[in-house]
C-alpha positions as CSV (number, residue, x, y, z in Angstrom):
1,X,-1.2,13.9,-47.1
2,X,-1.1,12.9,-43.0
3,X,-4.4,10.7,-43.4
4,X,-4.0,8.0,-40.1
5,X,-0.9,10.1,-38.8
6,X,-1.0,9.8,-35.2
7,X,2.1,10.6,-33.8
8,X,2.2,14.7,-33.3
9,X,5.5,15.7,-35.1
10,X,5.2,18.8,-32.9
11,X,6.1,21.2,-35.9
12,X,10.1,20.0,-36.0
13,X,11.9,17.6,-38.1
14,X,12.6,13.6,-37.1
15,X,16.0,14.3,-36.0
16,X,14.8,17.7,-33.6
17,X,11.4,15.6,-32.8
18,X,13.4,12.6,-31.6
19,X,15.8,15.3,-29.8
20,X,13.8,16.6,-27.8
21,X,11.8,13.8,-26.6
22,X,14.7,12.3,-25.4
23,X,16.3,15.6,-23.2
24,X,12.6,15.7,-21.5
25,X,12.5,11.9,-20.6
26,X,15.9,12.4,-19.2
27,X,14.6,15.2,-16.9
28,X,11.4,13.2,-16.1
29,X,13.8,10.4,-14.9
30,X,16.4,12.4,-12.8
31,X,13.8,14.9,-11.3
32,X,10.7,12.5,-11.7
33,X,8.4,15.7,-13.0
34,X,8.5,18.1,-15.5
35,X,6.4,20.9,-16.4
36,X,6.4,21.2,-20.4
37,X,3.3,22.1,-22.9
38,X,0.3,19.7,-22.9
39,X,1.2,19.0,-26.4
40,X,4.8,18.0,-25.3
41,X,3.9,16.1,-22.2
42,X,1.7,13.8,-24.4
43,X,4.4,12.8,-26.8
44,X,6.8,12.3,-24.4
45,X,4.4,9.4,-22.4
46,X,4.7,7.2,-25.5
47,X,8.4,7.7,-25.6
48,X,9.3,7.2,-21.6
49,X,6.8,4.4,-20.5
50,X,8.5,1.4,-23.2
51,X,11.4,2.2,-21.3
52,X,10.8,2.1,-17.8
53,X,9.4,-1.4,-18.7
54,X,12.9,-2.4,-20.2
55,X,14.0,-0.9,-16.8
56,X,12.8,-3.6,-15.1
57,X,15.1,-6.1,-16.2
58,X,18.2,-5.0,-15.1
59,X,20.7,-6.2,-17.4
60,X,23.6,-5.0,-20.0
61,X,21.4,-5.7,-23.0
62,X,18.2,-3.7,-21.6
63,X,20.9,-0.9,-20.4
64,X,22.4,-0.6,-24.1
65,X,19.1,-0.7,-25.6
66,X,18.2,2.9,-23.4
67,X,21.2,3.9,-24.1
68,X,20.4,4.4,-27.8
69,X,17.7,6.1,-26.7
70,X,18.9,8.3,-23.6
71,X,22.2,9.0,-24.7
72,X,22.8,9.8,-20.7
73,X,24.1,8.0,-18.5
74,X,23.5,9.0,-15.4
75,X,19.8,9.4,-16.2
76,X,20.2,5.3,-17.0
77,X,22.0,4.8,-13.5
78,X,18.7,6.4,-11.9
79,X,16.5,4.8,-14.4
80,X,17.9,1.2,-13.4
81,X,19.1,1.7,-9.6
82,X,16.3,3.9,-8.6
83,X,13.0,4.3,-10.3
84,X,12.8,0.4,-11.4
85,X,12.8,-1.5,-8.2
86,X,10.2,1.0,-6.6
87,X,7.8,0.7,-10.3
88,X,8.4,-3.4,-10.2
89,X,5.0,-4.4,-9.2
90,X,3.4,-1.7,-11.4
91,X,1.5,-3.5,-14.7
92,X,2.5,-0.1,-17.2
93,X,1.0,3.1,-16.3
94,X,4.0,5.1,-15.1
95,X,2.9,8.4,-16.2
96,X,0.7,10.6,-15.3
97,X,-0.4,13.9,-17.1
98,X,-2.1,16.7,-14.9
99,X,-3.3,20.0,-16.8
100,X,-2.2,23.4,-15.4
101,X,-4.0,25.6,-17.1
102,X,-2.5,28.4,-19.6
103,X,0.2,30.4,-19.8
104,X,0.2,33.8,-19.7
105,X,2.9,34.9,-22.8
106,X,1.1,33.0,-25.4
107,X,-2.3,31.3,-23.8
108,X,-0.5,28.0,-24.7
109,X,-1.7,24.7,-22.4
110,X,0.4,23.7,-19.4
111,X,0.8,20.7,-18.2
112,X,2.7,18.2,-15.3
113,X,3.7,14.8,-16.1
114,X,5.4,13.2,-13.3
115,X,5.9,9.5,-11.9
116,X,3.0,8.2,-10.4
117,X,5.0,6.1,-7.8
118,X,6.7,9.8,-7.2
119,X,3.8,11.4,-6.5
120,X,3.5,12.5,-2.5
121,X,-0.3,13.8,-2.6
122,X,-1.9,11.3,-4.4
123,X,0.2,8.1,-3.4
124,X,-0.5,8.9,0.7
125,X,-3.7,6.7,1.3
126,X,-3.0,4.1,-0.9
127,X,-1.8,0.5,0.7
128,X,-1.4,-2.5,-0.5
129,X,-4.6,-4.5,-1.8
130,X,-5.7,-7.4,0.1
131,X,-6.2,-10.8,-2.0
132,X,-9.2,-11.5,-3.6
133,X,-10.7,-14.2,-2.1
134,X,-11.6,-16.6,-4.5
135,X,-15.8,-17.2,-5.1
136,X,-17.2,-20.7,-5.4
137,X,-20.4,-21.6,-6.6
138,X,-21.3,-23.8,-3.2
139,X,-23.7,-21.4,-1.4
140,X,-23.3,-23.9,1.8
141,X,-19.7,-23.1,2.6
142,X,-20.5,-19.0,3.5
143,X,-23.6,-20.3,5.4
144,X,-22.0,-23.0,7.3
145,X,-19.1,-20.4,8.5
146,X,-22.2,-17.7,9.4
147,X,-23.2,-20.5,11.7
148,X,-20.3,-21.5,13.7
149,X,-19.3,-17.7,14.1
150,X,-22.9,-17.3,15.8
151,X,-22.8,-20.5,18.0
152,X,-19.5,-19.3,19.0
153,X,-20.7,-16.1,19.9
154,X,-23.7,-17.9,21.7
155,X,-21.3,-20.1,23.9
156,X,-18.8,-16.6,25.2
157,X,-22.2,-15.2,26.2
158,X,-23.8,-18.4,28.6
159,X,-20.4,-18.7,30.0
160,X,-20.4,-15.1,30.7
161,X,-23.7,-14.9,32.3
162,X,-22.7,-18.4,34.0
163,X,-19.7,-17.0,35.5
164,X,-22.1,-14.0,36.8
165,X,-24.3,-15.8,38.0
166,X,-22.2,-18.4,40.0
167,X,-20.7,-16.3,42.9
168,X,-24.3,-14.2,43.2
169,X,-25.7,-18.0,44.1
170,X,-23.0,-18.7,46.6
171,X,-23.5,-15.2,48.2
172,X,-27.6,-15.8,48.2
173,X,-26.9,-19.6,49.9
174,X,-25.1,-18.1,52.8
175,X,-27.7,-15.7,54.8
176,X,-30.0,-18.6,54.3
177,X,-28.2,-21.2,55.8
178,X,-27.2,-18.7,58.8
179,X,-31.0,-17.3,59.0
180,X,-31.9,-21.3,59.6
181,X,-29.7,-21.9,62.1
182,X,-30.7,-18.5,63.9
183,X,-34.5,-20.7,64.2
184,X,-33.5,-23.7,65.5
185,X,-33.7,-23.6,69.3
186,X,-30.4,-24.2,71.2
187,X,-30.1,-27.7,72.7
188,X,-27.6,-28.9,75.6
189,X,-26.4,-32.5,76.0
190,X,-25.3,-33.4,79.2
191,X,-23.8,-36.6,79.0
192,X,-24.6,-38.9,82.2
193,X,-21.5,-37.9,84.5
194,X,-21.7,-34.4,83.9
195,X,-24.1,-32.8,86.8
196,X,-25.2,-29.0,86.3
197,X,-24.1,-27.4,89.5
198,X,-26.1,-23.8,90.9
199,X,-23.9,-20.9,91.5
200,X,-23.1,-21.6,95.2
201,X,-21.4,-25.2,94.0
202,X,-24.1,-27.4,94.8
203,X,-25.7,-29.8,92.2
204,X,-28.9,-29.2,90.9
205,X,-32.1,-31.8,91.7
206,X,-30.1,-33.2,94.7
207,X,-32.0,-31.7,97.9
208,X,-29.9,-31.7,101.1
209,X,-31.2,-33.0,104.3
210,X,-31.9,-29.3,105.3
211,X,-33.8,-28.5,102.1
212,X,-36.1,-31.2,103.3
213,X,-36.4,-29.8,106.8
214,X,-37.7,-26.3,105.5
215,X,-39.9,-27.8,103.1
C-alpha cells in the first residue's frame, strides 16, 4: 500500500527514477531551462535545488558530493564556476515551474522549469532592495526630522525672496534721489574775489563814470 507516499515514482523503477532525474538536472544546469512534462518538471525541483545550495560552497568535498549525484562533469564545472556565484545571495528558490499547456500527441501537461536568476523577462525590472530602515517606538524622532526639513525649506525661500527683493530696492532708491535733486533750485557761490563780469568784460554792480552821466 503507498499510504503517505509523496515522492511520484513517475511509473519507473529506483534505479530508472533516479536516472532520469539526474540526465534532466544536468540539462537544467548546462542550458538553465528545460521543457519536460509537468509531472517530470516537479520531481526534478526536489532533486536540483539541494544541489545548487551545496554549489555554493565551492570546495572538493561539496564537488564529490554532486558528483555522486551528476555523474557529469562538465555540468559540475558550470554548476560551480557559473550558476553559483550569480545564485549566492538567493535564500533557496532556484526553480521555477511555468505551465505550457498540452501536448498535442497525447494531451499530456507541458511545462518549463528554468533558473529564476536565468530568466531574461521576468528578472528585467527587478533591482536590488533598499535596507529596511529600522522602526523605533519614539514617535519624537520622525516628528523632529519633519520639522527641520520644513524650517529648512522656510529659510531657501526668505533668502530667495530677500535676494529678489534687494536689487528691486536699490533700483526704486535711485529715480528718487535724482527726482529730489531735480526740485531743489540751483544755487551759485561766488566767493568774495570772484566778480561776475557782463558780456562786453565789464563787472557787474560797478557803474562807470558815464553810466552816471546818462542816468
Amino acid at each position: 500500500m503507498r499510504h503517505g507516499d509523496k515522492n511520484n515514482n513517475l511509473s519507473r523503477t529506483a534505479s530508472h527514477r533516479k536516472a532520469l532525474l539526474s540526465n534532466l538536472t544536468c540539462q537544467l544546469f548546462m542550458h538553465k531551462k528545460i521543457v519536460t512534462t509537468l509531472a517530470k518538471a516537479k520531481a526534478v525541483r526536489p532533486y536540483a535545488e539541494p544541489l545548487i545550495t551545496k554549489a555554493k560552497e565551492n570546495t572538493t568535498h561539496q564537488r564529490r558530493i554532486v558528483f555522486s549525484y551528476l555523474q557529469d562533469k562538465e555540468a559540475i564545472k558550470e554548476l560551480f564556476d557559473v550558476i553559483s556565484p550569480k545564485i549566492a545571495s538567493r535564500p533557496g528558490g532556484y526553480t521555477r515551474v511555468i505551465k505550457l499547456g498540452k501536448r498535442a500527441g497525447d494531451n499530456a501537461e507541458i511545462a518549463m522549469i528554468e533558473l529564476v536568476d536565468y530568466n531574461e523577462i521576468y528578472g528585467k525590472g527587478i533591482e536590488a532592495k533598499e535596507e529596511r530602515v529600522k522602526k523605533t517606538r519614539r514617535a519624537g524622532g520622525a516628528r523632529k526630522k519633519a520639522n527641520a526639513e520644513i524650517s529648512a525649506v522656510a529659510k531657501e525661500a526668505t533668502d530667495s525672496t530677500e535676494k529678489i527683493i534687494k536689487p528691486e530696492e536699490k533700483k526704486k532708491e535711485i529715480p528718487e534721489e535724482k527726482a529730489d535733486n531735480s526740485n531743489e533750485p540751483e544755487t551759485i557761490v561766488l566767493e568774495e574775489n570772484e566778480t561776475v563780469s557782463k558780456p562786453n568784460d565789464e563787472p557787474i554792480g560797478i557803474e562807470t563814470p558815464e553810466e552816471d552821466a546818462t542816468k
